[in-house]
PDB file of N, H, CA, C and O in Angstrom:
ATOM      1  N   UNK A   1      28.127   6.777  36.095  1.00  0.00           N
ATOM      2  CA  UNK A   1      28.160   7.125  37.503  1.00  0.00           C
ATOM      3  C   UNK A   1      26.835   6.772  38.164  1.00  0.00           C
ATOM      4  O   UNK A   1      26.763   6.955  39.379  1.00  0.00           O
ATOM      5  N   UNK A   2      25.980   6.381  37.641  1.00  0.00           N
ATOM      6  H   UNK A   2      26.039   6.232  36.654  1.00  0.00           H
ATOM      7  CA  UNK A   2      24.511   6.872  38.019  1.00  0.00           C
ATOM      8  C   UNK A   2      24.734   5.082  38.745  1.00  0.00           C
ATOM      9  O   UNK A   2      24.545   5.019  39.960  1.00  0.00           O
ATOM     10  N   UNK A   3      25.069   3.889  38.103  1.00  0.00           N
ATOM     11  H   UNK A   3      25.222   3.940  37.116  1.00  0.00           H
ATOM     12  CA  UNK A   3      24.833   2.763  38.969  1.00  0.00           C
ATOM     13  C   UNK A   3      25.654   2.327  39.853  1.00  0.00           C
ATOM     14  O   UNK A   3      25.516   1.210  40.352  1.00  0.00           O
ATOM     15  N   UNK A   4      26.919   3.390  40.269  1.00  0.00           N
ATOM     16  H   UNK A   4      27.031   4.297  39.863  1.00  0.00           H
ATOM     17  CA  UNK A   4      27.413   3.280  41.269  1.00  0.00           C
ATOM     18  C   UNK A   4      27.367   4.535  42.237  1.00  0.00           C
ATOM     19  O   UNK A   4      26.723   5.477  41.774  1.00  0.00           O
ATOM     20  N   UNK A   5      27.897   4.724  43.432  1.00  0.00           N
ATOM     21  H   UNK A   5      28.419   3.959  43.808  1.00  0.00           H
ATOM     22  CA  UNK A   5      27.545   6.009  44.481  1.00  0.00           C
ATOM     23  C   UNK A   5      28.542   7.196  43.396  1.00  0.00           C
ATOM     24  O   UNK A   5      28.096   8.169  42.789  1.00  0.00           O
ATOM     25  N   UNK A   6      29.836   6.744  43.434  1.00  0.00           N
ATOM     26  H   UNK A   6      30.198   5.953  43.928  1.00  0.00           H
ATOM     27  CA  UNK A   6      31.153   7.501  42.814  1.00  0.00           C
ATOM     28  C   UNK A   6      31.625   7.224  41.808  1.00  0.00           C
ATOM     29  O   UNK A   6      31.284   6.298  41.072  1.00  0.00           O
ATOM     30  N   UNK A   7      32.811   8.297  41.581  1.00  0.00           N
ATOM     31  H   UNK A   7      33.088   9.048  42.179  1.00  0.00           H
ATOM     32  CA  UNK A   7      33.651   7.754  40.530  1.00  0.00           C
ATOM     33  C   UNK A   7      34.893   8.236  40.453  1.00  0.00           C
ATOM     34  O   UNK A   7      34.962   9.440  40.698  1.00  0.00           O
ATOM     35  N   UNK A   8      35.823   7.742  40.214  1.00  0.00           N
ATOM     36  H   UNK A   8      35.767   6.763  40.015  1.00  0.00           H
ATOM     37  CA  UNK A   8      36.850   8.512  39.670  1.00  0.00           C
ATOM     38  C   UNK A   8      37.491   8.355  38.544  1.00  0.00           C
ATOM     39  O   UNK A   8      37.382   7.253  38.007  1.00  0.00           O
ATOM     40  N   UNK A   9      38.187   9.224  37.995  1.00  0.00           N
ATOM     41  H   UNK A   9      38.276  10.119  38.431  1.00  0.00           H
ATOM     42  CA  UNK A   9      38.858   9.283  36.486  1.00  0.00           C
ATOM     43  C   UNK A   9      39.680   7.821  36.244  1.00  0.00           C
ATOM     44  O   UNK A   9      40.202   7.525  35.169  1.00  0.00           O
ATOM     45  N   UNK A  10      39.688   7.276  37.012  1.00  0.00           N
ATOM     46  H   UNK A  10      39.264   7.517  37.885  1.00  0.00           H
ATOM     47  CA  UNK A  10      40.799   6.265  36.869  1.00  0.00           C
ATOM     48  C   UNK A  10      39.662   5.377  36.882  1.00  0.00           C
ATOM     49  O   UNK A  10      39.726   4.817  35.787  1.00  0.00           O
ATOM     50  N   UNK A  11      38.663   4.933  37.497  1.00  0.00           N
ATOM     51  H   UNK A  11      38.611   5.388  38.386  1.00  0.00           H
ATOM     52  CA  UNK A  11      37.858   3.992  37.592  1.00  0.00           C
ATOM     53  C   UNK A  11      36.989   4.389  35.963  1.00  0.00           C
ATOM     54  O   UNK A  11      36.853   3.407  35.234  1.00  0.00           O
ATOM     55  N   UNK A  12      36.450   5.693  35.435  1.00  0.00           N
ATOM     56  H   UNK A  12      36.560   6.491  36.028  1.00  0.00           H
ATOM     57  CA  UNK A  12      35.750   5.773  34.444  1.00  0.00           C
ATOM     58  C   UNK A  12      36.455   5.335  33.548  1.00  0.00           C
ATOM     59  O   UNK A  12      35.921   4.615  32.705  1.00  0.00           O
ATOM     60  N   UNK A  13      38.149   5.696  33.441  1.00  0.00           N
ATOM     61  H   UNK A  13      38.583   6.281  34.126  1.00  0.00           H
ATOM     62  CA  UNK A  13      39.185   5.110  32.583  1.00  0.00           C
ATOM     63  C   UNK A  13      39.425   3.847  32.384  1.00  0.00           C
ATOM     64  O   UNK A  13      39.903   3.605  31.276  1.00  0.00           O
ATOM     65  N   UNK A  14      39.215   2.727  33.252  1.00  0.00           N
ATOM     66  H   UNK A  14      38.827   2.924  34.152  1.00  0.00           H
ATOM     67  CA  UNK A  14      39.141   1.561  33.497  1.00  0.00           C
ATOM     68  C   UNK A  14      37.833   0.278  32.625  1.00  0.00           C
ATOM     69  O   UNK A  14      37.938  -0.837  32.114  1.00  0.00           O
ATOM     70  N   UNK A  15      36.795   1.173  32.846  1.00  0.00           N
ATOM     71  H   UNK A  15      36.709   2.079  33.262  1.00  0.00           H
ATOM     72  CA  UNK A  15      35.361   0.922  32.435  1.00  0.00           C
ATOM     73  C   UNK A  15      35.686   0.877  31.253  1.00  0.00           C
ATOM     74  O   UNK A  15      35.933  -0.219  30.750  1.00  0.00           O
ATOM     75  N   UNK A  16      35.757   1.865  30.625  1.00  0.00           N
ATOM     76  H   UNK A  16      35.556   2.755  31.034  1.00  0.00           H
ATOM     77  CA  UNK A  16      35.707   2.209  29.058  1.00  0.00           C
ATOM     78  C   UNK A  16      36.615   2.023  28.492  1.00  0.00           C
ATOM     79  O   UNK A  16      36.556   1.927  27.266  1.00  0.00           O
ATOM     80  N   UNK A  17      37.953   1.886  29.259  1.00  0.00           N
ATOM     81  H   UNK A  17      38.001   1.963  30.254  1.00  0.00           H
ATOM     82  CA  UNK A  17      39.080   1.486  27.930  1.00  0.00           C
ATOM     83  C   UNK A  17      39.514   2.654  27.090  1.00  0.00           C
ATOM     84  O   UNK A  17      39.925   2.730  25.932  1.00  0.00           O
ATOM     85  N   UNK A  18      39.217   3.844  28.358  1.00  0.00           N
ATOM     86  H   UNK A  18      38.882   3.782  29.299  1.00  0.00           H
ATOM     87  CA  UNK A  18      40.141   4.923  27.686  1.00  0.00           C
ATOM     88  C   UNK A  18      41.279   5.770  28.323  1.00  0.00           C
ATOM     89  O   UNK A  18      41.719   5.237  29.342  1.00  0.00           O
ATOM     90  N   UNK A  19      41.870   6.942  27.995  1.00  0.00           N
ATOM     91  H   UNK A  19      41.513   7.374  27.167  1.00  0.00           H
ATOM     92  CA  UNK A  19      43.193   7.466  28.715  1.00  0.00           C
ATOM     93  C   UNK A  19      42.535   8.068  29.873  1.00  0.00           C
ATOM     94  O   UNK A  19      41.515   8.744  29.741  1.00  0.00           O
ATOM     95  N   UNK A  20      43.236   7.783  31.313  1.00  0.00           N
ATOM     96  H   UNK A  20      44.065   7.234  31.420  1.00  0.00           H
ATOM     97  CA  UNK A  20      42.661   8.658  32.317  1.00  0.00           C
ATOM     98  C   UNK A  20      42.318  10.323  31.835  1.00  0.00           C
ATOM     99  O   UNK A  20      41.207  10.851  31.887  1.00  0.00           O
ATOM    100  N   UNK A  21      43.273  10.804  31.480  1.00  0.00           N
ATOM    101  H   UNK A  21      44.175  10.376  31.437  1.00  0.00           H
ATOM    102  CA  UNK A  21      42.851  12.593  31.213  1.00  0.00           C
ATOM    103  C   UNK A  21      41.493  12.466  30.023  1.00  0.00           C
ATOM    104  O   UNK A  21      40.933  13.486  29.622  1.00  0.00           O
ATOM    105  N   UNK A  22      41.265  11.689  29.761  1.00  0.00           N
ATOM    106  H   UNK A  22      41.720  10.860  30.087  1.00  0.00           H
ATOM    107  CA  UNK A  22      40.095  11.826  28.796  1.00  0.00           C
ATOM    108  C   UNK A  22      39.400  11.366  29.421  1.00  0.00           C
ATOM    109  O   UNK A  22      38.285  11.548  28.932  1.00  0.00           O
ATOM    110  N   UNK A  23      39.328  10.633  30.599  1.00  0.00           N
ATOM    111  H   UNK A  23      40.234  10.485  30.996  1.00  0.00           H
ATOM    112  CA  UNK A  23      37.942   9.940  31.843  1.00  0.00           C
ATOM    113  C   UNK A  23      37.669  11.466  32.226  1.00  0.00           C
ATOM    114  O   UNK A  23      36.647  12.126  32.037  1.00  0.00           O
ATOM    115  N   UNK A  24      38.971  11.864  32.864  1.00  0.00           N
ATOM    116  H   UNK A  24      39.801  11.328  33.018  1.00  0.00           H
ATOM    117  CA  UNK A  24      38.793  13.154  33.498  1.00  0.00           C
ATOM    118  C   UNK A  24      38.243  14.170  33.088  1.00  0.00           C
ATOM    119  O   UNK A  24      37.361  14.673  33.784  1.00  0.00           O
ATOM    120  N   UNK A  25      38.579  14.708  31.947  1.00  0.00           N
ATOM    121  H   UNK A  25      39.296  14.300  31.382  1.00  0.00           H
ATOM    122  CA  UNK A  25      37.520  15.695  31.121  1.00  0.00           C
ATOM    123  C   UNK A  25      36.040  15.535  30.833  1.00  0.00           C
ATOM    124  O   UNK A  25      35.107  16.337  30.858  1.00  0.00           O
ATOM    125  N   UNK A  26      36.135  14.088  30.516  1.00  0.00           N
ATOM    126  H   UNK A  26      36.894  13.437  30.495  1.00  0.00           H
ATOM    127  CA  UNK A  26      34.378  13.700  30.343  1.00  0.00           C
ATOM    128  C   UNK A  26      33.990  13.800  31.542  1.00  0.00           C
ATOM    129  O   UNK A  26      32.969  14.488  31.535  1.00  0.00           O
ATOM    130  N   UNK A  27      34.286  13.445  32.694  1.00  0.00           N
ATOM    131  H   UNK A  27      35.115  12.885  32.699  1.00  0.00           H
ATOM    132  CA  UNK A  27      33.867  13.865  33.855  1.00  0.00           C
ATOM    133  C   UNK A  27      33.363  15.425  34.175  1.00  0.00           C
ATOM    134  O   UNK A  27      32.298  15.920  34.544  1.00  0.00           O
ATOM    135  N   UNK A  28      34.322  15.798  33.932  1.00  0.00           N
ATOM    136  H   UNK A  28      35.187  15.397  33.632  1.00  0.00           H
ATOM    137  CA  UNK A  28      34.290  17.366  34.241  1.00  0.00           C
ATOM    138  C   UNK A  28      33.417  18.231  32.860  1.00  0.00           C
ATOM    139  O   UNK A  28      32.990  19.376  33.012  1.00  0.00           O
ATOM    140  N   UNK A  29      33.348  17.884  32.272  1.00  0.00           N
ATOM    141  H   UNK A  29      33.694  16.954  32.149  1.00  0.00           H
ATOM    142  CA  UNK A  29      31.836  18.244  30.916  1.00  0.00           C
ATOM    143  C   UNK A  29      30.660  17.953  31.769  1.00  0.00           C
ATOM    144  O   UNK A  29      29.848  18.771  32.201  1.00  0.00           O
ATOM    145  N   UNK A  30      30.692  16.185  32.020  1.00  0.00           N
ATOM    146  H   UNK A  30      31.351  15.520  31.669  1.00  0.00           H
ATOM    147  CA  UNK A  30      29.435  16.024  32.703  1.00  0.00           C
ATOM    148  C   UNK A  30      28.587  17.239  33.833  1.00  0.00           C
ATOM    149  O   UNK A  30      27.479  17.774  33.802  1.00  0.00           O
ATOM    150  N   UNK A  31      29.941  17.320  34.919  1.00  0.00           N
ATOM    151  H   UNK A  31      30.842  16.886  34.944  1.00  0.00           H
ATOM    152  CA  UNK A  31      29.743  18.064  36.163  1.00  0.00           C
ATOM    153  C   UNK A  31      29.419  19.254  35.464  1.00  0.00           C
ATOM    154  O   UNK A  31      28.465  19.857  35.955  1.00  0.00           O
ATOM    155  N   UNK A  32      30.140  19.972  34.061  1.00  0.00           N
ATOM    156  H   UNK A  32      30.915  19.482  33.662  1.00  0.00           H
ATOM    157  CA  UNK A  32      29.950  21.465  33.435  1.00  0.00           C
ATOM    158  C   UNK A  32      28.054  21.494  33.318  1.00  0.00           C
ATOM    159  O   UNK A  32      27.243  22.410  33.457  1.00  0.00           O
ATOM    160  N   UNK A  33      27.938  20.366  33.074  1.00  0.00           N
ATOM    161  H   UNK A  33      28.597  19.622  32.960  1.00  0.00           H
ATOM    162  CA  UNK A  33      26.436  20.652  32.277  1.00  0.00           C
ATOM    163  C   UNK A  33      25.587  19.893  33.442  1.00  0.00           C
ATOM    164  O   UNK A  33      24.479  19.435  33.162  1.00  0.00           O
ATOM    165  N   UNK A  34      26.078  19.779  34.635  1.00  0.00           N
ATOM    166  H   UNK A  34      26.978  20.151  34.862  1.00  0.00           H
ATOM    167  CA  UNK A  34      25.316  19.958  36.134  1.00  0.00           C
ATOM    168  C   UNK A  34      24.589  18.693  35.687  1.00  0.00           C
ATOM    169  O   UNK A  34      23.375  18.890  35.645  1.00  0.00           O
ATOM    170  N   UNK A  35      25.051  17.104  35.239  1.00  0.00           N
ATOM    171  H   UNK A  35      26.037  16.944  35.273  1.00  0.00           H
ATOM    172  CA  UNK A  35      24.705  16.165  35.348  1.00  0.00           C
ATOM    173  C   UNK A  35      25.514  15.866  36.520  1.00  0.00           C
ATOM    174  O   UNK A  35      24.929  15.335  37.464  1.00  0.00           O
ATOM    175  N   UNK A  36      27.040  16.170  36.651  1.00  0.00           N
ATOM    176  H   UNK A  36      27.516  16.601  35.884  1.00  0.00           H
ATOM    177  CA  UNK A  36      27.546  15.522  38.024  1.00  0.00           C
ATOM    178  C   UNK A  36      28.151  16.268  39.408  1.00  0.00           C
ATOM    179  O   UNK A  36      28.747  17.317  39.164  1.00  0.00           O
ATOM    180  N   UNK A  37      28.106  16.006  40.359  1.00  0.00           N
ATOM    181  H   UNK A  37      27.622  15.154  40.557  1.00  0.00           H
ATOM    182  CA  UNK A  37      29.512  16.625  40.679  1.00  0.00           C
ATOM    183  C   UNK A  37      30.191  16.898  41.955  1.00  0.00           C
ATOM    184  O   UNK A  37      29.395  16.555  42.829  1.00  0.00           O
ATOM    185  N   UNK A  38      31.159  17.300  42.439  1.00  0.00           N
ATOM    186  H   UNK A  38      31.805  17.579  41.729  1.00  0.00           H
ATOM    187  CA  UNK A  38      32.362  17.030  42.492  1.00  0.00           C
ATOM    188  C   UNK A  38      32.534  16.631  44.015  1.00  0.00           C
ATOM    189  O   UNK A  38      31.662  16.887  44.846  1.00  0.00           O
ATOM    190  N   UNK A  39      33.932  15.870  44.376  1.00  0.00           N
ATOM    191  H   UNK A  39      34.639  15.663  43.700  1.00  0.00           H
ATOM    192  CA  UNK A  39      34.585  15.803  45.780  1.00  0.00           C
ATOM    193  C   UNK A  39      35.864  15.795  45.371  1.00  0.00           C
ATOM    194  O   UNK A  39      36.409  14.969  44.640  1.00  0.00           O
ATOM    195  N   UNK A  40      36.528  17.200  46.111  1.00  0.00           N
ATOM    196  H   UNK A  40      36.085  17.872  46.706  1.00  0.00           H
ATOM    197  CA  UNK A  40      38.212  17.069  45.829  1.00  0.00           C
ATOM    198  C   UNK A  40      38.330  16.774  47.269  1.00  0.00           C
ATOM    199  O   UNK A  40      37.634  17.350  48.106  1.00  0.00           O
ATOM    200  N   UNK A  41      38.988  16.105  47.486  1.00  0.00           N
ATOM    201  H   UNK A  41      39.553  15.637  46.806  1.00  0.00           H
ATOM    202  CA  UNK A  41      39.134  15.171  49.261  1.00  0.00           C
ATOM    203  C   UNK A  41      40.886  15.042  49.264  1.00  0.00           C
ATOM    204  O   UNK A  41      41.422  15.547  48.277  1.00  0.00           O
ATOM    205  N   UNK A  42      41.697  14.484  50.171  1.00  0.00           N
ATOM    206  H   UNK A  42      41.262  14.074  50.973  1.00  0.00           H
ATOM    207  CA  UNK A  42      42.878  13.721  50.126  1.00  0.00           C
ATOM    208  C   UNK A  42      42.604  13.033  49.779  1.00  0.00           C
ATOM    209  O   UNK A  42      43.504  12.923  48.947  1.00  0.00           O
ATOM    210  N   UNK A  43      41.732  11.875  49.533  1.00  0.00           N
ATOM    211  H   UNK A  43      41.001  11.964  50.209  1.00  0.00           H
ATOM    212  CA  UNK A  43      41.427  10.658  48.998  1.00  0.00           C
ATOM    213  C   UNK A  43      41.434  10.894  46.862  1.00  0.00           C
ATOM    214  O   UNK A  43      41.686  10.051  46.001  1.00  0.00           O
ATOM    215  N   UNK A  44      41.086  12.220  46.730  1.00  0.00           N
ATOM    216  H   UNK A  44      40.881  12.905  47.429  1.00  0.00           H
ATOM    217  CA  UNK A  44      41.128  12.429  45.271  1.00  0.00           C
ATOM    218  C   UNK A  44      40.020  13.125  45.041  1.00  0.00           C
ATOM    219  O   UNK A  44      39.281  13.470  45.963  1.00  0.00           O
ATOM    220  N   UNK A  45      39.829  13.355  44.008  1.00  0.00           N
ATOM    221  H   UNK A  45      40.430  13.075  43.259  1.00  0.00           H
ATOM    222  CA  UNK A  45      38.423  14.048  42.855  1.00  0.00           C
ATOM    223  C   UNK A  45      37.586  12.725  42.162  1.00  0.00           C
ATOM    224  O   UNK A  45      37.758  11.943  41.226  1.00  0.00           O
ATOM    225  N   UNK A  46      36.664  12.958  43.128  1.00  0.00           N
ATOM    226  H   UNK A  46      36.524  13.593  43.888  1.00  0.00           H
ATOM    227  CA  UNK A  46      35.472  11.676  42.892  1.00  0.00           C
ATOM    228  C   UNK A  46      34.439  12.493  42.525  1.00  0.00           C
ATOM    229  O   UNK A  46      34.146  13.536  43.111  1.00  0.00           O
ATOM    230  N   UNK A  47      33.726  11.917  41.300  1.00  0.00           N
ATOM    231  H   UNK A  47      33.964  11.070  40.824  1.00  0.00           H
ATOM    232  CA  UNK A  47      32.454  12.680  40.953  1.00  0.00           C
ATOM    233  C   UNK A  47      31.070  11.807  41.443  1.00  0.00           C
ATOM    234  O   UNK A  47      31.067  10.577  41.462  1.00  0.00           O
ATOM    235  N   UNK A  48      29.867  12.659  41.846  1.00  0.00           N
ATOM    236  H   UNK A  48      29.870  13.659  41.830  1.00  0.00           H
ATOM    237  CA  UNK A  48      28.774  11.982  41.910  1.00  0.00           C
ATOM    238  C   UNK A  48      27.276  12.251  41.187  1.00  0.00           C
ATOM    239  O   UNK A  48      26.963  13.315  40.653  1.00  0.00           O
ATOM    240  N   UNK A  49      26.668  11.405  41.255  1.00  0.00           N
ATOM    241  H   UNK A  49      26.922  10.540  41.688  1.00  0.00           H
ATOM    242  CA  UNK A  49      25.362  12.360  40.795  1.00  0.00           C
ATOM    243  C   UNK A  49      24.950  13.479  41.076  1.00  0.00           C
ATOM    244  O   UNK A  49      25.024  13.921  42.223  1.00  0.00           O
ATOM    245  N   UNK A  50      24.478  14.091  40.157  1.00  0.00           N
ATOM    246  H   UNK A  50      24.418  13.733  39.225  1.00  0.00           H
ATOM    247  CA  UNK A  50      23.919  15.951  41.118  1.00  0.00           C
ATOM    248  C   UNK A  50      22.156  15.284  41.027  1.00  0.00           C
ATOM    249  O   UNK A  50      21.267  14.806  40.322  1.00  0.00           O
ATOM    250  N   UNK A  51      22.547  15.685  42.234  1.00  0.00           N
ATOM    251  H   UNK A  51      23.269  16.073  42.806  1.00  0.00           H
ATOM    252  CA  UNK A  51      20.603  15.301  42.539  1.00  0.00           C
ATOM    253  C   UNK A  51      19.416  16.065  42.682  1.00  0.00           C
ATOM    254  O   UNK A  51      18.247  15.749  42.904  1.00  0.00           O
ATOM    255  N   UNK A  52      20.113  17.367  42.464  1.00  0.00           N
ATOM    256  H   UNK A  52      21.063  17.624  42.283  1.00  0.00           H
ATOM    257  CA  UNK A  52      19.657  18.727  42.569  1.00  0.00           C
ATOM    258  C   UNK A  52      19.321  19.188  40.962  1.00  0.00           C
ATOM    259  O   UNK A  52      18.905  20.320  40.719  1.00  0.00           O
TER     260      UNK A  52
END
């Protein structure tokens, strides 16, 4: 996430060549341990850097 603005589970899924629900969880670990986090929008659940 860090060399782009966003992300989403489907795009991290894409990258790596793994199952979306497993983008999604690693996502959501990341955000757990306040490396990332979150936008639930209509557009979807995009994660970002926590800059804080």
């Amino acid at each position: 996430v860090k060399t782009v603005t966003s992300m989403s589970a489907d795009q991290l899924a894409n990258q790596l060549g793994i199952p979306v629900i497993v983008a999604r969880e690693r996502l959501i670990a990341a955000e757990t341990n306040s490396l990332l986090c979150r936008d639930d929008s209509i557009e979807g659940l995009r994660f970002y850097p926590n800059l804080f």
